[in-house]
N, C-alpha and C positions, 0 to 999 in steps of 0.2 A: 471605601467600604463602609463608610459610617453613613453615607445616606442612600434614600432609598430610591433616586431615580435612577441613577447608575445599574441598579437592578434591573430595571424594567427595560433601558436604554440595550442592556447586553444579552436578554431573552429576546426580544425583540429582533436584534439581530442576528442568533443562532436561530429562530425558527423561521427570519423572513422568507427564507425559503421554498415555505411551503404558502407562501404566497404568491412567489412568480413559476412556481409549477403550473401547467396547462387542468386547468379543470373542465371534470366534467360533468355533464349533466346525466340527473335520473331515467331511466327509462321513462318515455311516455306511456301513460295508462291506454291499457288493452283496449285499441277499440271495439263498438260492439255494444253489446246489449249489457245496458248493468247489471249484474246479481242483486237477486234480491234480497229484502233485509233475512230470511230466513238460510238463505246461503252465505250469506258474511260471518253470519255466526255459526254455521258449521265451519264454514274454514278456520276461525279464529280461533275454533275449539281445536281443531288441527294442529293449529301452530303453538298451541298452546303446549298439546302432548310433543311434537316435534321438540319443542324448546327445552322438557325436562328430562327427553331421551339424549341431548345433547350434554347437559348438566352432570347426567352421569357419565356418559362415555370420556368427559373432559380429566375429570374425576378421575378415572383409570387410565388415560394418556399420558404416556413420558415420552413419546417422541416428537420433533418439532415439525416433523411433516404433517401428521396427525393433527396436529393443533391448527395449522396452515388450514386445512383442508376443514375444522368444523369452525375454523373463523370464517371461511367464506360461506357457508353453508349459513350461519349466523347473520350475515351480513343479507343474504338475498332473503332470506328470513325480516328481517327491520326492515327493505324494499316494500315485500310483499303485506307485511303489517303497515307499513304508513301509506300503501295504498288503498288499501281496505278502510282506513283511519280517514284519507282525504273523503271516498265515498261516502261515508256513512255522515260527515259535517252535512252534505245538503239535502240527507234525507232528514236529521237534524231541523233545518233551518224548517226546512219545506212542513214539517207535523206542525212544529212550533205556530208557524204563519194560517195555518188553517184551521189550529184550535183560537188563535189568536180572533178568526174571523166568526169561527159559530159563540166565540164567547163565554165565560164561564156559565155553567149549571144555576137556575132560576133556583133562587130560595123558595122554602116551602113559602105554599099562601098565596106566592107573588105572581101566580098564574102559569099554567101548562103547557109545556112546548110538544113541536110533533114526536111521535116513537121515531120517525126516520134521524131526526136532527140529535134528539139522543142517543141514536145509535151511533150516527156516524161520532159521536164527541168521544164514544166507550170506545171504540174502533180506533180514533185516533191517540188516546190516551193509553190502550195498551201498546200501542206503535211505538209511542213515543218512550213509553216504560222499557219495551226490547231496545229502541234505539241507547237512548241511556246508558243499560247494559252493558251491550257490547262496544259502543264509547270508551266506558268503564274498562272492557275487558281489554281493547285494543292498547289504551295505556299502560295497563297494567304491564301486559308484552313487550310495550317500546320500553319499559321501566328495564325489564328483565333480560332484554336482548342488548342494552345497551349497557347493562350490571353483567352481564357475561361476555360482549366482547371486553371489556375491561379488565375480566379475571384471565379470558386469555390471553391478550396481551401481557399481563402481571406473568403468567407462566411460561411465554414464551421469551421474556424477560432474561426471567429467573433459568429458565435451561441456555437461554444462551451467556449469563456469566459463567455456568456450572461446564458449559462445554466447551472447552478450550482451545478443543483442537479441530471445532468445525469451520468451514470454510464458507464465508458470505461471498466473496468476490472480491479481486482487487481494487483496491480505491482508484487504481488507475483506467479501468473500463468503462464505457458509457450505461451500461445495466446497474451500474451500481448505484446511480446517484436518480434513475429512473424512480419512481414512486407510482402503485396503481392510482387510477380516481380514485376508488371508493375508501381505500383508507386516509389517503391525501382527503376528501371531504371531510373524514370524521374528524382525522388530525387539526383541521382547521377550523372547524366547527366548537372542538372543546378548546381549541387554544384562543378562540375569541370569546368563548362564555367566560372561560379563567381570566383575561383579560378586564372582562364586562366587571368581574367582581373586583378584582383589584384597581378597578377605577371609580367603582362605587366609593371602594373603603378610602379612596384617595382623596375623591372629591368631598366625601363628609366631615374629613376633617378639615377643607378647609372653608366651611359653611361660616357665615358674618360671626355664629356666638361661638366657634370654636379657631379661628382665624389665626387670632393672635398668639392664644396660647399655641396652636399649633407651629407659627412659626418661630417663635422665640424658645420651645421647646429643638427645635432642629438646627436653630442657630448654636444653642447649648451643645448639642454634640455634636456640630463640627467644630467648634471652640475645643470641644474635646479628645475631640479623633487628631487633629492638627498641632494641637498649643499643650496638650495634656504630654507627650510624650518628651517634646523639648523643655518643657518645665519640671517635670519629674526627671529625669534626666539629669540635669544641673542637680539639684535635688540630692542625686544618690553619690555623684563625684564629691558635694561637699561633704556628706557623712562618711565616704569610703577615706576623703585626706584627714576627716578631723577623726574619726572616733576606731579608724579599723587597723591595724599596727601593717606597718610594712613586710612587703615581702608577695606570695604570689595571694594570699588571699583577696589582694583588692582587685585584682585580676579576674577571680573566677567569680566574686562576688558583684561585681560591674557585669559581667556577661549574663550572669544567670538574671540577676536583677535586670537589666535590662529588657531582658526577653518576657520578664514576667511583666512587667509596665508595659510592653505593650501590647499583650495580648488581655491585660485589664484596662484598659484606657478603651483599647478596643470594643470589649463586653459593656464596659459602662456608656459609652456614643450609643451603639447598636441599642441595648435597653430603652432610652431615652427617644429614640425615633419608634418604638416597638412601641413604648407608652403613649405617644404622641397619637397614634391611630387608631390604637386601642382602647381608650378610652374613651371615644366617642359612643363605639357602640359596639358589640361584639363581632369579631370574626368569622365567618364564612369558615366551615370547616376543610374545604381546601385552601384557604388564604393562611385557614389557621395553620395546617399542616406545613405547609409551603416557609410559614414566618419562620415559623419553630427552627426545621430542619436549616435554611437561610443562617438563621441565628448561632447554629450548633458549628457550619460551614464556615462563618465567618468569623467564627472566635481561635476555629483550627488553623484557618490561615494568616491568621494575622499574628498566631504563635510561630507558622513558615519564614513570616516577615520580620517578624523579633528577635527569632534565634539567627538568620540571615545578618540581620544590621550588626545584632551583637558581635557575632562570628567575623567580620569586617573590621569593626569598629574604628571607621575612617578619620574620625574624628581625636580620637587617642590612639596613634599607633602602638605607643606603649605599653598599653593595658589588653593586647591581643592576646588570646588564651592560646592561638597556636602560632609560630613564628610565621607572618608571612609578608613578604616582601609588599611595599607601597605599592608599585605601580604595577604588581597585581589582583591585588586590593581592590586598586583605582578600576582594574579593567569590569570587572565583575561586578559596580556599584550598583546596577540597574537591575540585577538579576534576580534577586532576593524579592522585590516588591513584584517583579513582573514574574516569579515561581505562583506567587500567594496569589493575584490576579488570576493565572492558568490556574491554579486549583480549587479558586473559588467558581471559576467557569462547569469547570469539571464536575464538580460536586453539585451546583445549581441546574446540570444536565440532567443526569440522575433525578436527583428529586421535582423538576420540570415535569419529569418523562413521568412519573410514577404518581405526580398531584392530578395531572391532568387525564391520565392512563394512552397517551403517546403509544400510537405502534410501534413494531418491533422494527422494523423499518426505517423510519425516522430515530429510534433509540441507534440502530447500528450504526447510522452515515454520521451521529453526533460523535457518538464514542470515537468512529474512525478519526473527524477530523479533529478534534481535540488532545486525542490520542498523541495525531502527528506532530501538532503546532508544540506540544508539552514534548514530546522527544527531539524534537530540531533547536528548542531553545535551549534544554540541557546538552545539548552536541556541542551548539554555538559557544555555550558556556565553558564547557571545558577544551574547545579550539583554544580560544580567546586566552585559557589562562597557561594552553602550553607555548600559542606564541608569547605571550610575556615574557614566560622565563627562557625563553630562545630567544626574545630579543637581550634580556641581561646577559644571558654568555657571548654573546657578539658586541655590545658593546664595554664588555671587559667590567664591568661594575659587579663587585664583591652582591652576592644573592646570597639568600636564607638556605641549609642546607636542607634539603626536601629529606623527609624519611619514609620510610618503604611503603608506611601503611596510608601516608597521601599519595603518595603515586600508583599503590592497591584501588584507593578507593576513584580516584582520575578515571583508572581503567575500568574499572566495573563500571561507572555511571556511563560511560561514553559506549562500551558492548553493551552495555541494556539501553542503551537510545538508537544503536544501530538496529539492533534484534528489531525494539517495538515498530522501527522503518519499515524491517523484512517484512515483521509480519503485515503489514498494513500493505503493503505492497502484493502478496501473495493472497491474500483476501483472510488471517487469520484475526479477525477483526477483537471478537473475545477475546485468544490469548491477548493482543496488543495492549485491552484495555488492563487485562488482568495485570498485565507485567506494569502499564504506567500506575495504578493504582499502588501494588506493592513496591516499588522503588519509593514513591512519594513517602508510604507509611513506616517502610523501615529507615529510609534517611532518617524522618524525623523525631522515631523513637531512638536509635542510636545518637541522634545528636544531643537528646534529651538525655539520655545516661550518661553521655560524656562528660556535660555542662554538670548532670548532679552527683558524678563521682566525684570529676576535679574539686568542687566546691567542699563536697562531704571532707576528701581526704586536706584540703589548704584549713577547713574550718576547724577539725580536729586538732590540729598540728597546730596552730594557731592556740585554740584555747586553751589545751595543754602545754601550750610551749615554758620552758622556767625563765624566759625573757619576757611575759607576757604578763597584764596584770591580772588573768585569772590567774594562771600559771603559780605568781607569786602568791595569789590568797589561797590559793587552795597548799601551797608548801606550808604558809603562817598558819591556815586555821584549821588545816587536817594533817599536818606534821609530814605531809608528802616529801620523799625525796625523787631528784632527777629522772630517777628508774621506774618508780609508779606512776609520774606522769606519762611516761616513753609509752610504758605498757596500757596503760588506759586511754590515749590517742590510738595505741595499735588494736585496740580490742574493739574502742568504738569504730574505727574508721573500717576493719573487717568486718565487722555487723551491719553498717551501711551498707557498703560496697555487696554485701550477700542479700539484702533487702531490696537492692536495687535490681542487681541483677536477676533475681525471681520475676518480679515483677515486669522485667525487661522483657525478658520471653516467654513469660505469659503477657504479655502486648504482641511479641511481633507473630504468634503462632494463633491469637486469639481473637484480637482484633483486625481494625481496617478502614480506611481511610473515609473520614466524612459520617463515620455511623459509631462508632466506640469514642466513650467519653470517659474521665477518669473514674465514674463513679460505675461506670459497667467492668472497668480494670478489676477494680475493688472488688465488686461483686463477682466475678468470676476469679479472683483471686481466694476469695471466702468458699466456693465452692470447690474448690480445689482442694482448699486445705478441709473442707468438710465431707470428702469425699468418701465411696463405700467401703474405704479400708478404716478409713478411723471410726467412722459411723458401729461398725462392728466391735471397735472395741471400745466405744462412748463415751470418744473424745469429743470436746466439745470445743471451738476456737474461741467461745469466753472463757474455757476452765485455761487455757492456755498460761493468760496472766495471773488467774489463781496458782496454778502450779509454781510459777516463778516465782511469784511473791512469797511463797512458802518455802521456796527453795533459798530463796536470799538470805528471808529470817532467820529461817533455822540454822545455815551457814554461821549466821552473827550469834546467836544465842550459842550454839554450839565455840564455838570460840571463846567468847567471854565464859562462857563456864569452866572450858580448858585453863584459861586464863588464871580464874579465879581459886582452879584446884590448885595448879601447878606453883602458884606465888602467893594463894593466901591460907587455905583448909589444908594440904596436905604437909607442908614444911612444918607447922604449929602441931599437927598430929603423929607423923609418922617422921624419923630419924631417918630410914636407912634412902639413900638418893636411888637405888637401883629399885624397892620398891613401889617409889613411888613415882621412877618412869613405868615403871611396867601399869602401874592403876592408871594413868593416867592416857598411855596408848588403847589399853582396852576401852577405856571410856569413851575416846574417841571412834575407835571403832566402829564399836556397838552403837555412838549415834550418827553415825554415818545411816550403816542401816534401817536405823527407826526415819532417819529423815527420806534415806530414799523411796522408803512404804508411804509416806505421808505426801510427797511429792507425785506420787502413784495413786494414791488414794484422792488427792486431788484436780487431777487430771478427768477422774470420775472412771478411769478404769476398771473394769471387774474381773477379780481373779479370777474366774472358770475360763476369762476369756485368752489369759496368759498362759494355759494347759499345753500349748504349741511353744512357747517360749523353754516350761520346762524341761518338756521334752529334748528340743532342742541344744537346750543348757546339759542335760542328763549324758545326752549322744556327747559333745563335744568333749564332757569331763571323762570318758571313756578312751577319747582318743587324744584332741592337743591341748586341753588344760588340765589332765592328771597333775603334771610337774608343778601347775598353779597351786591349785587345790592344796596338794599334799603340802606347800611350802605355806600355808597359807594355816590350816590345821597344826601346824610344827609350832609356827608362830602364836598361834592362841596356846599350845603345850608349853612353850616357855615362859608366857606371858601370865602362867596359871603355877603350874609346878615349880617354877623358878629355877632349873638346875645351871639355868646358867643367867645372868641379870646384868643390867646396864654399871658399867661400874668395875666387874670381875676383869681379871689380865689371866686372859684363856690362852691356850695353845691346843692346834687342827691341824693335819696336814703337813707341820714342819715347820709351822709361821704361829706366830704369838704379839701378843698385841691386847689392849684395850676394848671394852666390847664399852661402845658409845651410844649404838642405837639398835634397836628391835622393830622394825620393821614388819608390816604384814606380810610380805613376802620372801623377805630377808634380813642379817644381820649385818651392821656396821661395825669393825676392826680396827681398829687406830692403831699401827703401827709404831715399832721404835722411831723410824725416821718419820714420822708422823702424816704417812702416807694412810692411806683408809682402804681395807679390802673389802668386796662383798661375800658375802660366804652366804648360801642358800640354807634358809632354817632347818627344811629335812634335813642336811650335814649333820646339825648340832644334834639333831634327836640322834641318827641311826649311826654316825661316826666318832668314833674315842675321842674323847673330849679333854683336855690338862684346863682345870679351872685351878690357876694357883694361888686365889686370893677366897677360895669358899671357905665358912668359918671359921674368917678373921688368921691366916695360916702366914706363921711368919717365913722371910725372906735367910737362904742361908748361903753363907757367903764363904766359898769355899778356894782357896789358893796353892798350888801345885806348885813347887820349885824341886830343881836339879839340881844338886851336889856333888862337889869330886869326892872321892872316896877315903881323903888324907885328914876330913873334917873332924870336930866332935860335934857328934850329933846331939847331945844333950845343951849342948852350948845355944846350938840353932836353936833347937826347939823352946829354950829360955828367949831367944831374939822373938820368934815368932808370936809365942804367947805376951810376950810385954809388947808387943807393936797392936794385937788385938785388943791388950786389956786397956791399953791407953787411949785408945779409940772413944768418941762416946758415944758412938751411933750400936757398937756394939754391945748388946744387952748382957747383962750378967749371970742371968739365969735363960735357958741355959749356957754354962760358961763353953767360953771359948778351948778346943784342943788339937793337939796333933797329933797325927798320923803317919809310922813308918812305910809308905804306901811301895814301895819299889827297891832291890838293889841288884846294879846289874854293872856290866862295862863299860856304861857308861854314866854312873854313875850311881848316888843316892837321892829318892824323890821321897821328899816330904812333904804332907798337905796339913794345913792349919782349917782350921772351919772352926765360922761365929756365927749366929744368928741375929739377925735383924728386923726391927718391929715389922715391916712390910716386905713382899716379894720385890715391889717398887723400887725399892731402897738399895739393890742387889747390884745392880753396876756401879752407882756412883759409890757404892762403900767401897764395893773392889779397887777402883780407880785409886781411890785417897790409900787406902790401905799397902797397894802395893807402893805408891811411891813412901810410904812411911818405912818400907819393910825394906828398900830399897836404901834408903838413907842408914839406916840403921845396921846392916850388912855391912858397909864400906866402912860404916865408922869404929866396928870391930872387925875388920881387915876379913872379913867370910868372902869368901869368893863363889859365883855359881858358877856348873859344870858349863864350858861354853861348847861350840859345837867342832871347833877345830879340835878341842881337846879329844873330844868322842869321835872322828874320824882317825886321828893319829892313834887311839887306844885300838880300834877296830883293827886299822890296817899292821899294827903291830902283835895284833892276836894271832891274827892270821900267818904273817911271816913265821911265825914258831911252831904253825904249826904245820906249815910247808917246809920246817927246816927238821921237825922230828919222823915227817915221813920218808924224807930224804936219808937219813940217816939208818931207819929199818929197811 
């Protein structure tokens, strides 16, 4: 692929064909009386109008009989003009020879010729002026006629890719491979001027003062097509062992790189013979054409040929990005260089057919047979590698375990090789090419996503890894822990992975094989994303990275000011901690929304255009974000009124607890056992609320005990009050008292009650207190009412008074 007689060597051979086809000859001219010059050019004038009632009627043709039918009509048209064209050369000669004889016009002075002899010279000088003319006009026509069977052949082209399901003939019948004379002569006629040119531009560059350099420039890039790839190669194994850490990234970094050295090794050879010719002296603008497209062909297949070898990699079986067994590997070696070979054939068909303008005819017998040779080698291919692995289960040797989606993709490549058979068999010659075309181009955009997920996601993991020594700099010198690297490997490797895949299928629904180039990707990716919906709201794909970039900042600035309230301005100003989470969530807030208008406003959005969004927002808040909203509004009422604040030990519902946090949407409870509940901010506004720490409200601690009935209660109540007063959590004012709360049968219920600086304070005082009050009890022999006592007191009420009914 790096030089350029191989080119010429395998056109040569797909069109020899139309060399050992039986030619035929032009009709011979009308015998009979010549026309004379005054009727040549009314007919000329004829074929002239003829010619531009064709032009339009082509114009408004979409079907391909039609076309058929003013191609022939065209064709006996170019007959009839290059007959008219041969006539008129030896009326031509003949004037020429006879003014040649009477001689030019005597200068004045130089003596007087006869009126006859001057006549005859005016006579023959306007002759020769009509001849001329229509000379003149008859080229013009061969110009025209030969400039419109070319467009329709382009058209008859272009309806037969577009029509998939029309029927030429099966490759297998003798009409198919028939070709008429008259287009077999044109066919042959423009494939030897194209020829005539590319042997011009051949032989000039190897003229005695262009020689050398020309050959030591083509020595260069086979040096480079050949030597470039096994030296770069080496190359990348010794930077993958020395500088890239273990694990799979040397894996997918080997494959990918691979396939890119040689499809640049490749572009750089190609260049390098492109120059070699072209600098002699300009290109013929079909040669030019022809190089270009050649050039664009052979940089596509030699990326076939790279991702193939990569995808192999016979040389490191180790380093295979998908598990597969040697010596199926081994079987399939050859296939990868001879795909790129068939598709460089393929695509140099195509553009053959379209530089030289190739009938429709000749365009279909190429497509069919290359068609076929490109679906029997991929059949062959995937034969070849199901016997492998049926030869490994027979001869008992442990195989790589296949997964579903290579024996998925086995299957589809082998039914799209049969189909493109059928069809070529049934004469469905279009679809066949259509279908080899699209396999070629999806294989090798999906094997390209494959190659640059795997990569994206080993690269990621890789840089962020905390074994790795970015890994570690970025732990030392951005205070990273384990979990922000996790997260920033997962955040980047999903925005790849989504970049890719855009782009993925906007390739396989956009582009196509031998004509889309990454930079038409791009630009059809641009207009996607520039399309009439964002256009309306005048978005613009540079404001894109403005928006972000505002979006970042502001993110950072906003933080650091949080920051800076929260641990520097407000502790030095304000005392109480609840109000100064509440200022400090509002603040947040509120720049939330200033950043999201600014990131809006950036975009270059215009509010009138958002009129539908409010809308939109207006209907929703009527129906499924009320509950939002409302909890949303509750939340700015607390965050304002403060009736309830970060800090307070509230009680809702039955549950009490710590209010921790204030949320936009909701509030945080911190529970005794230190479990956290959500409670929805409307609650707090519209439901009873026990706030028992709003101002500053002390904790009272209050103790119930049971008495038998045989006590002094004055005694107790001296126990109670000195186990309070000796406490020192309990405050003095107000003092601590008891209460004759209960006297019944079962007993006397006394309660003591002290207060405590905080509600806070209220269990663990209780806790300490009763075991003091406990101590204290035994060591003056007090007994409590126990409960066996208070069931014998019941059930002997009772017996008395079963025993005084009894007795009335």
């Amino acid at each position: 692929m790096s030089k350029s007689l191989p080119v010429f060597l395998a056109t040569f051979l797909l069109f020899i064909g139309l060399f050992l086809a039986p030619q035929s000859t032009l009709a011979a001219q009308t015998e009979g009386q010549e026309p004379s010059l005054k009727e040549i050019a009314g007919q000329l004038k004829q074929y002239k109008t003829q010619i531009d009632n064709i032009k339009q009627q082509v114009s408004q043709t979409n079907t391909d009989s039609r076309l058929i039918k003013l191609f022939d009509t065209t064709q006996k048209l170019g007959v009839e003009v290059d007959n008219l064209a041969a006539l008129l050369q030896p009326m031509h000669e003949k004037v020429q020879a006879q003014l040649q004889v009477l001689g030019p016009a005597p200068e004045s002075g130089a003596g007087n010729e006869t009126a006859s002899v001057s006549q005859q010279r005016n006579a023959l000088n306007r002759d020769k002026k009509q001849i001329d003319e229509a000379i003149g006009t008859s080229q013009t026509l061969q110009t025209n006629i030969r400039a419109l069977g070319i467009q329709i052949n382009d058209l008859r082209r272009t309806y037969f890719k577009s029509q998939l399901t029309s029927n030429s003939g099966s490759m297998l019948s003798g009409t198919f491979w028939l070709q008429e004379a008259d287009t077999q002569a044109v066919d042959i006629q423009r494939f030897n001027d194209f020829c005539q040119q590319l042997l011009k531009t051949w032989q000039a560059a190897w003229e005695p003062e262009w020689f050398w350099g020309t050959f030591w420039l083509l020595v260069a890039a086979a040096g480079i097509a050949f030597s470039g790839c096994y030296l770069i190669d080496r190359l990348l194994v010794w930077i993958n062992i020395s500088y890239l850490p273990d694990g799979r990234l040397r894996r997918s970094f080997n494959t990918l790189a691979s396939t890119l050295v040689t499809m640049f090794t490749i572009m750089l050879a190609l260049s390098i013979v492109k120059s070699a010719f072209s600098r002699v002296a300009e290109f013929s603008p079909q040669v030019s054409d022809f190089v270009d497209g050649f050039f664009q062909l052979a940089v596509f297949c030699s990326l076939i040929y790279g991702a193939g070898r990569a995808f192999l990699s016979l040389k490191r079986p180790s380093w295979r990005l998908v598990q597969i067994d040697d010596s199926v590997a081994e079987s399939v070696r050859y296939f990868p260089p001879l795909l790129a070979i068939l598709g460089l054939l393929i695509g140099c068909l195509d553009l053959f057919n379209n530089t030289i303008g190739a009938s429709l005819g000749t365009t279909i017998r190429a497509n069919g047979l290359i068609s076929a040779v490109m679906a029997s080698v991929l059949l062959v291919m995937m034969v070849r590698v199901q016997h492998a692995h049926r030869r490994l289960e027979k001869e008992g040797e442990p195989a790589e375990k296949r997964s579903r989606l290579d024996a998925l993709v086995c299957m589809l490549i082998m039914l799209a090789s049969l189909v493109i058979l059928a069809s070529l068999l049934i004469g469905y010659i279009a679809f066949a090419r259509y279908l080899t075309y699209q396999m070629i181009w999806f294989s090798m955009v999906l094997m390209a996503f494959y190659y640059l997920v795997t990569f994206a996601t080993d690269f990621f993991a890789a840089v962020f890894s905390p074994h790795t020594a970015t890994g570690q700099a970025m732990k030392k010198s951005l205070r990273f822990k384990d979990r922000h690297l996790e997260q920033l490997a997962v955040v980047f490797t999903a925005f790849t992975k989504c970049t890719l895949l855009l782009i993925t299928i906007i390739a396989l629904f956009n582009g196509t094989f031998g004509t889309t180039t990454p930079s038409l990707l791009i630009s059809k990716l641009v207009t996607i994303l520039s399309g009439d919906g964002l256009k309306q709201l005048h978005i613009v794909p540079g404001n894109l990275l403005n928006a972000v970039l505002c979006l970042v900042i502001g993110l950072y600035i906003l933080r650091v000011t949080q920051r800076w309230l929260s641990q520097e301005l407000l502790p030095k100003t304000i005392t109480d901690i609840g109000i100064r989470a509440s200022l400090i969530t509002l603040f947040t807030n509120v720049g939330y929304v200033l950043l999201i208008l600014i990131t809006l406003a950036a975009l270059g959005i215009q509010w009138n255009n958002l009129a539908w969004i409010v809308s939109a927002l207006s209907v929703g808040i009527g129906f499924g974000l009320q509950e939002i909203v409302k909890n949303f509004i509750s939340g700015l009422i607390l965050l304002t009124e403060r009736p309830v604040k970060v800090g307070d030990m509230i009680g809702i519902g039955g549950i009490e607890g710590d209010v921790r946090r204030i949320n936009v949407r909701a509030t945080e409870i911190q529970l005794s056992d230190r479990s956290t509940m959500i409670v929805p901010n409307s609650q707090l506004i519209s439901q009873n609320v026990r706030n028992a720490t709003m101002g500053n409200a002390q904790g009272v601690v209050t103790i119930a005990l049971t008495f038998p009935t045989n006590i002094d209660p004055e005694l107790v109540r001296d126990l109670l009050l000195s186990a309070y007063q000796d406490y020192e959590v309990i405050l003095p004012t107000p003092a601590p008292y008891v209460r004759f709360s209960q006297l019944g049968p079962e007993g006397i219920i006394l309660s003591v009650t002290g207060y405590v600086a905080s509600p806070r304070m209220v269990g663990a005082s209780k806790s300490e207190l009763l075991f003091n009050i406990l101590k204290l009890l035994r060591k003056n022999e007090v007994n409590l009412s126990s409960p066996q006592e208070v069931v014998f007191m019941k059930q002997r009420a009772k017996a008395l008074d079963d025993d005084d009914e009894f007795s009335s």
